[in-house]
C-alpha positions, 0 to 999 in steps of 0.5 A: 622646357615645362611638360608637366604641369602638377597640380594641388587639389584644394584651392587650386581645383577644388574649393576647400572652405570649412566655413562653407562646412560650418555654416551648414551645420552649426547654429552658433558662433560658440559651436562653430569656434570649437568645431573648427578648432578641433576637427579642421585645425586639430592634429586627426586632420594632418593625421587624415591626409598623411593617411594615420587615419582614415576619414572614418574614424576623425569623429570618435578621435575629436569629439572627447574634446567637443562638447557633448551637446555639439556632437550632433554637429560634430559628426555632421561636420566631420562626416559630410566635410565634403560637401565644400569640394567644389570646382572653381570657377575655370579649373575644369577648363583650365584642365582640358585646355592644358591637355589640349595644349599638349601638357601632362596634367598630374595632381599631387595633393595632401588628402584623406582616403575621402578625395577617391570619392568626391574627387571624381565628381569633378573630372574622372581620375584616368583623365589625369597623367597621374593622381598622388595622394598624400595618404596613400604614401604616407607623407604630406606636402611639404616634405621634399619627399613627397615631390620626389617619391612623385616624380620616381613614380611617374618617372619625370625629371624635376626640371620639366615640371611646374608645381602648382599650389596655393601654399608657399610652403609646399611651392618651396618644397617642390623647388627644393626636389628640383621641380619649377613651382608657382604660388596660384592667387586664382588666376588659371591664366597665370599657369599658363604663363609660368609654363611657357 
């Protein structure tokens, strides 16, 4: 019987859209390429969420590779990223109809030291069962680790969980620590379903 029902951040309550980041700041294709390759899909981002680093320092670790006349969008980019974190359309609902409903609602998230500062801004951390961020612990999704130093936190037995991420992988690797999992395509109405 699903009690719990754990939740990832991004794309699953909170939009996370790099493009949204780039459209902002940038004011060129050639700006935006380089800035995405190297800040959101370079190697300081996991560095960030598995906590090696911390938000602070991703500008002055990436932009040796920048262009000089793009720091000035760099550093925009890789300061104020978060601007993109904004809840989806139904998931704050979703949140209050599940605790309502009788479930524990958990977060568990790959996510830089940042999340205690926009996070909040959509529902307060103590609203939550339990928040687990990555970066605190120093691992990432989806190392099976990771689900089970979560459950020994929390002291919840796999089988009563639902894990719910927009990433098969890190479903895959909740299933491996003996939690039920399921992949969300945006449809709150189907957690619900697969925690019956």
């Amino acid at each position: 019987m699903i009690k719990n029902i754990v939740l990832d951040m991004g794309n699953v309550l909170l939009d996370f859209n790099p493009e949204f980041v780039l459209n902002r700041f940038c004011s060129s294709d050639e700006e935006k390429n380089i800035i995405r390759k190297e800040l959101f899909e370079g190697p300081e981002w996991l560095m960030g969420d598995r906590g090696d680093i911390k938000d602070a320092d991703r500008f002055d670790l990436v932009k040796g590779r920048v262009p000089e006349k793009y720091h000035g969008a760099l550093k925009n980019c890789a300061n104020h990223w978060d601007i993109c974190m904004i809840p989806l359309d139904g998931a704050r609902d979703f949140c209050e109809k599940a605790k309502k409903d009788g479930y524990k609602i958990f977060v568990l998230s790959n996510a830089s030291d940042l999340f205690y500062e926009y996070f909040p801004k959509f529902l307060p951390l103590d609203f939550f069962d339990g928040v687990f961020v990555s970066s605190d612990y120093l691992m990432l999704k989806p190392d099976v680790q990771i689900y089970q130093a979560f459950l020994a936190k929390y002291g919840l037995p796999a089988e009563e969980c639902l894990f719910v991420d927009d990433r098969k992988e890190n479903v895959s690797g909740a299933l491996k620590a003996g939690m039920n999992g399921f992949v969300f395509k945006g449809c709150y109405d189907d957690i619900f379903e697969n925690a019956k």
